[in-house]
C-alpha positions in Angstrom: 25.2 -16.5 -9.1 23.9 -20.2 -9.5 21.3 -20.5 -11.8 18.6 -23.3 -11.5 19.0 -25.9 -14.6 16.2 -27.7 -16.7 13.3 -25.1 -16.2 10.4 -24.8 -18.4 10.8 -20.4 -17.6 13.8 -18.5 -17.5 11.8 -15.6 -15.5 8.4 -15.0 -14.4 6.8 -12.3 -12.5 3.6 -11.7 -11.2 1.4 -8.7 -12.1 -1.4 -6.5 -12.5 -2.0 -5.7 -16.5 -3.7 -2.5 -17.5 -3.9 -0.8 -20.4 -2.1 2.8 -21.0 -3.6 5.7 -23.0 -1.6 8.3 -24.8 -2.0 11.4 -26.7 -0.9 11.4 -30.2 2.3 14.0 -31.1 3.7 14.5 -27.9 0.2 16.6 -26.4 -1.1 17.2 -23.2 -3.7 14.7 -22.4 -6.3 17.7 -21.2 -6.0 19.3 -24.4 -6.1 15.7 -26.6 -8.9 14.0 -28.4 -6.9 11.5 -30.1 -4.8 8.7 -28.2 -3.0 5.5 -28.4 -4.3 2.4 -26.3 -1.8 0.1 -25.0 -1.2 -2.7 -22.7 0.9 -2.3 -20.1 1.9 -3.0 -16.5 5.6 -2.3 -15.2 6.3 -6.5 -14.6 5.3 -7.1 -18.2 7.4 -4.5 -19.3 10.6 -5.9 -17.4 10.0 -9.5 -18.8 9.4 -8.5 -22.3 13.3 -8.1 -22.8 13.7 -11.5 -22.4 10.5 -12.6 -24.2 11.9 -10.7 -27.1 15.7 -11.9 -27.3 14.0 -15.7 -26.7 13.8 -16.8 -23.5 10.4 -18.5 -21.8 8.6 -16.3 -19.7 5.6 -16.2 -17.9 3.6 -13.4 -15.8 0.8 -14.7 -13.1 -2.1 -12.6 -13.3 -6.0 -12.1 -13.5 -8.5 -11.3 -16.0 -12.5 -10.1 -16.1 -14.2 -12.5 -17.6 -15.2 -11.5 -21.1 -13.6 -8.1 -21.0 -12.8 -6.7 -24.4 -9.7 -5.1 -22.5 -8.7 -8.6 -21.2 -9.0 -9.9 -24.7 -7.0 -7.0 -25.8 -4.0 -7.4 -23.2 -4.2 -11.4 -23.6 -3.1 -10.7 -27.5 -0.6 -8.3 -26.5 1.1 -10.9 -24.2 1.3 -13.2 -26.9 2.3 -11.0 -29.8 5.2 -10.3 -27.1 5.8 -14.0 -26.6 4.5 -13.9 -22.7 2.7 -16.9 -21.1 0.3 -16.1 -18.9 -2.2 -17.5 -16.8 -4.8 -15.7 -14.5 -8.3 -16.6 -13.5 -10.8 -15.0 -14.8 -13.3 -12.9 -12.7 -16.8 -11.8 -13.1 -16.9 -8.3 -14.0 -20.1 -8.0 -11.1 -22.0 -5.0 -13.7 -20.6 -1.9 -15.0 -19.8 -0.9 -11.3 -17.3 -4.2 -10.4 -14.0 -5.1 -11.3 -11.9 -3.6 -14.4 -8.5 -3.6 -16.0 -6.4 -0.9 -14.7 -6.1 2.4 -16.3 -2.9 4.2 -16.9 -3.4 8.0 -18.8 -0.1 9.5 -19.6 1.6 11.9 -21.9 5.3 11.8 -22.9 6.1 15.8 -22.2 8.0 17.7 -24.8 10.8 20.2 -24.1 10.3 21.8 -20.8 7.1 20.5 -20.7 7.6 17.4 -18.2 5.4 14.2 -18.7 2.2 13.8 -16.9 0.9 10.3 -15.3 -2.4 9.8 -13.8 -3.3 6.4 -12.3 -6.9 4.9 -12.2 -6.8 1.7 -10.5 -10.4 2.3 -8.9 -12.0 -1.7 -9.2 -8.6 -3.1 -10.8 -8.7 -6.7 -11.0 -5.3 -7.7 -9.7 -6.1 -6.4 -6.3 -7.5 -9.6 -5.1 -3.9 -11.8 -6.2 -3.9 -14.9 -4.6 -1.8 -17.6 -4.1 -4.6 -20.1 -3.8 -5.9 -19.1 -7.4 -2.4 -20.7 -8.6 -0.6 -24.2 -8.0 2.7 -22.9 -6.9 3.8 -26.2 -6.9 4.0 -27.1 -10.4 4.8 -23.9 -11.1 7.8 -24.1 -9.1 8.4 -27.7 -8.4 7.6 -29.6 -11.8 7.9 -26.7 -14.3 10.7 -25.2 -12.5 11.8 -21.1 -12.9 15.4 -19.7 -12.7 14.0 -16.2 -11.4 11.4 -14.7 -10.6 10.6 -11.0 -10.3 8.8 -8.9 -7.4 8.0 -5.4 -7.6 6.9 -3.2 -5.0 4.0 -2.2 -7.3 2.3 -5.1 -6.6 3.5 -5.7 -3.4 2.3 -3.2 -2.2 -1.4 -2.9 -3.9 -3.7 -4.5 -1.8 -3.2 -6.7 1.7 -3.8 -9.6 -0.7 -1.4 -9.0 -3.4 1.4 -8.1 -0.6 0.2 -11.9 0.7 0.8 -13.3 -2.7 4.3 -12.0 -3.3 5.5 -12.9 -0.1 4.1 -16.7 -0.7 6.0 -17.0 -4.4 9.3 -15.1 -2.7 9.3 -18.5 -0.2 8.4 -21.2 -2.3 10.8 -19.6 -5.0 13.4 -19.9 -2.3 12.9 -23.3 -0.9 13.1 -24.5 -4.7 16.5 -22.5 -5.5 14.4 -19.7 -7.7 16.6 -16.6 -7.8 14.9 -13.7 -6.7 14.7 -9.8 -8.0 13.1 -7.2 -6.2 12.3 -3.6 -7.6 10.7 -1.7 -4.3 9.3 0.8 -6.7 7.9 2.8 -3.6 4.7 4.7 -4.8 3.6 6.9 -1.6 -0.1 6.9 -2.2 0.1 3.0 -2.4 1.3 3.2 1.0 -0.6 5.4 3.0 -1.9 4.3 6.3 -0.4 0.4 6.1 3.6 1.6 6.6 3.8 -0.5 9.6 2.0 -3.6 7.4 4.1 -3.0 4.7 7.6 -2.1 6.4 7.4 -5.7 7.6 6.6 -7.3 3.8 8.9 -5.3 2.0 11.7 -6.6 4.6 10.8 -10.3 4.5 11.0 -10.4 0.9 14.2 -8.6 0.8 15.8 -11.0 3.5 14.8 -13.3 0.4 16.0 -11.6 -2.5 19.0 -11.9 -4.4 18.7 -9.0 -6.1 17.8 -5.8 -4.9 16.9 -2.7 -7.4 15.9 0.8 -6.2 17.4 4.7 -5.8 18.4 5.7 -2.0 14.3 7.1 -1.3 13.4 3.3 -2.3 16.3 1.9 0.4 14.9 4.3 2.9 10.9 4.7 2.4 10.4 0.5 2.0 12.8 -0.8 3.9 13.5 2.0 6.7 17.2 2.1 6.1 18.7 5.5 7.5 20.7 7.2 4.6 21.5 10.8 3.2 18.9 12.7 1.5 19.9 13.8 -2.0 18.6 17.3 -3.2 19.7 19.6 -6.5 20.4 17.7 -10.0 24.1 16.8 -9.3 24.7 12.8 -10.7 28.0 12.5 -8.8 26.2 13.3 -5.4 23.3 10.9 -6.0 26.4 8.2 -7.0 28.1 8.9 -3.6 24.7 8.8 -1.6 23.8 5.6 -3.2 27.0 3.9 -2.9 26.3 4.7 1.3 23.1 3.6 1.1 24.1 0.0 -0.3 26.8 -0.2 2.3 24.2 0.2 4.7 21.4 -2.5 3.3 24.5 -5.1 2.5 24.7 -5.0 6.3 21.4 -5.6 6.9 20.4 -8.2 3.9 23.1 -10.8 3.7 21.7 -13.3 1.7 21.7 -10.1 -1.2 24.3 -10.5 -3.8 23.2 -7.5 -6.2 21.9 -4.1 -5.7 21.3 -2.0 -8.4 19.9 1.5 -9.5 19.7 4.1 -12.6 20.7 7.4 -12.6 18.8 9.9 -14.1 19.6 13.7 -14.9 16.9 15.4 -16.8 17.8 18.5 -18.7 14.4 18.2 -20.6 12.0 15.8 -21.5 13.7 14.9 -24.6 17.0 14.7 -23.2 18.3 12.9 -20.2 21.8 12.3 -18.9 21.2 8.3 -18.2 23.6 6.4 -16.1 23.5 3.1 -13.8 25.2 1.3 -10.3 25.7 -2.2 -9.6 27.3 -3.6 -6.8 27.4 -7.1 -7.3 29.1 -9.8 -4.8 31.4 -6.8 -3.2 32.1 -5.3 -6.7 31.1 -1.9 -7.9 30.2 -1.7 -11.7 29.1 2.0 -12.9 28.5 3.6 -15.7 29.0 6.9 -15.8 25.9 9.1 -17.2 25.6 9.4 -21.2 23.2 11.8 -22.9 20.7 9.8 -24.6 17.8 11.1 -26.5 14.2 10.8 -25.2 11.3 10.1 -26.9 9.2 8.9 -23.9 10.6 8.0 -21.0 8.2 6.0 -18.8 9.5 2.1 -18.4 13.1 3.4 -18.6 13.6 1.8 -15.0 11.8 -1.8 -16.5 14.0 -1.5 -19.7 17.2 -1.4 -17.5 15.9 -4.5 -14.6 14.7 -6.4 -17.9 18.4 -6.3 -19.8 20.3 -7.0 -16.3 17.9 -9.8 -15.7 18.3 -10.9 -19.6 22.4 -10.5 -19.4 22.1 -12.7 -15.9 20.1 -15.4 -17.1 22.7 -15.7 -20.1 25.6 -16.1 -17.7 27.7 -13.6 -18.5 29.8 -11.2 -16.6 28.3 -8.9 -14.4 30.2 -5.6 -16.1 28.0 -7.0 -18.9 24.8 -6.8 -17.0 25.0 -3.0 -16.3 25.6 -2.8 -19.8 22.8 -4.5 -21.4 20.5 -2.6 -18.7 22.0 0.5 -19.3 21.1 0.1 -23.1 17.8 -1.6 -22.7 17.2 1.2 -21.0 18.2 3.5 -23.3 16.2 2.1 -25.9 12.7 1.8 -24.1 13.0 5.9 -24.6 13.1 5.6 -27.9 10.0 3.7 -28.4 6.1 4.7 -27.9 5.3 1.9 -25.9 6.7 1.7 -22.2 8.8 -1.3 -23.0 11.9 -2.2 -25.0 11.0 -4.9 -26.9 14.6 -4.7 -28.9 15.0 -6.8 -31.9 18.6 -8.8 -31.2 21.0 -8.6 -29.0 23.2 -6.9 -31.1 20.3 -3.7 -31.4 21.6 -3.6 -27.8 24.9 -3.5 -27.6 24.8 -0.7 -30.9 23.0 1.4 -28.3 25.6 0.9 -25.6 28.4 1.2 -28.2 26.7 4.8 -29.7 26.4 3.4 -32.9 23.3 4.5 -34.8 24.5 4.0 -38.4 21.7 2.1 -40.5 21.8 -1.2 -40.7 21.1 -2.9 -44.3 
């Protein structure tokens, strides 16, 4: 893949941040009384590889204006080595606009993790491109790749607007493209037909394409097998169809990728990954890893394929940096891997968790 040269950002991505609360120990969050605050949003997580291992990076957002919570997520993103910029809104009294809320637990044994959304007011939902100058964004800064997920695409009518306006301008300025379609069913109730139609432009643009065979189907209305039961090798097979199908139908698409995920409780997952990348498949075949809270696995895995693109190397690398990234956003209490070096990485993909001194 040709990557743009002398850019002020190696990625940037637009978003909706939020902040995430989580129980203490592991707990339930109906039976909790003490919890962790953090800021969060599933773009943000993604980029952070990168901002950690060195590499500009930039998310387009909003703010309320004089939020404590927007001061809190603004020193987040810097302590994490993210640019940002986002205009900042009135918050219109105690009843207008808000940061988003994310209240989650992490599950422990057979107890699976619960996630419970409140984006009631959220700021992001009014995205626009005319609160942004695209152009020197694009044209006199410059960006090698930019980031879309279906998150945010899918929203609002406005923030499905924006993404579609930075997938084109990215592509008339030789931006590389990723889209995670990250279909969330309540998001799309009663726009399908408005969204079918956005989701498929802005994979006709996209150079890389990240999603399991429900994404493929449900936001992009590709026919393909349905997968049922637990068995990794079936999911493989269906996915591998499923790709053969969207190669057909996006051209322009020179990467597709997906995890592979086999939970035999929620502290321990069998963890695998598929790319197919310009005709050639790269797998890797599902490891046990260890699980100390999996939400942003998916982000951990787009972040270190994005990372191990933008550093040129070989695409059996990619799957392996994402596969490990991956790997270690479970470790961690936040929903992002933020790892330390590259070579924290590639210990985790080689299994070696001897101390380091």
């Amino acid at each position: 893949m040709i990557l743009k040269q002398n850019c002020k950002y190696a990625l940037l991505t637009p978003t909706s941040m939020g902040v995430r609360i989580t129980p203490s120990d592991r707990q339930p969050v109906h039976s909790s009384d003490i919890f962790k605050l953090q800021a969060t949003s599933a773009e943000s997580n993604v980029v952070t590889v990168s901002s950690s291992l060195g590499l500009p990076v930039k998310i387009l957002t909003r703010f309320v204006k004089g939020s404590p919570i927007a001061r809190f997520i603004k020193d987040n993103l810097a302590s994490r080595h993210i640019d940002f910029e986002g205009v900042e809104i009135e918050q219109g009294g105690p009843w207008g606009h808000r940061h988003q809320f994310n209240i989650a637990d992490s599950g422990f044994g057979n107890r699976g993790p619960r996630v419970h959304n409140d984006r009631a007011g959220e700021v992001g939902l009014g995205l626009s491109v005319e609160e942004f100058d695209l152009e020197r964004i694009f044209i006199k800064e410059g960006v090698q790749c930019v980031h879309l997920s279906g998150l945010i695409a899918a929203l609002s009518p406005e923030t499905s607007n924006f993404c579609l306006e930075i997938a084109r301008i990215a592509k008339k300025n030789g931006t590389l493209i990723s889209f995670d379609l990250n279909h969330r069913a309540s998001f799309w109730t009663g726009r399908e037909e408005e969204l079918h139609k956005a989701f498929a432009e802005i994979a006709e643009l996209s150079d890389i394409l990240v999603g399991n065979e429900e994404d493929f189907q449900l936001c992009l209305n590709l026919k393909g097998p349905e997968v049922g039961g637990k068995d990794i090798s079936e999911k493989l097979d269906s996915f591998k169809i499923m790709i053969e199908n969207a190669k057909k139908r996006f051209q322009n698409t020179s990467v597709f990728a997906t995890t592979l995920r086999e939970v035999v409780n929620a502290n321990c997952h069998l963890w695998g990954a598929v790319i197919c990348a310009e005709n050639k498949w790269h797998i890797v075949e599902p490891r046990e890893i260890n699980v100390l809270d999996r939400i942003g696995g998916g982000d951990g895995f787009v972040g270190g394929l994005l990372y191990a693109l933008l550093k040129n190397w070989p695409a059996e690398k990619w799957i392996q940096f994402g596969w490990a990234c991956g790997a270690l956003a479970a470790t961690m209490l936040t929903d992002y891997a933020q790892p330390a070096d590259e070579e924290q990485v590639w210990s985790i993909w080689e299994g070696n968790a001897r101390v380091r001194r």
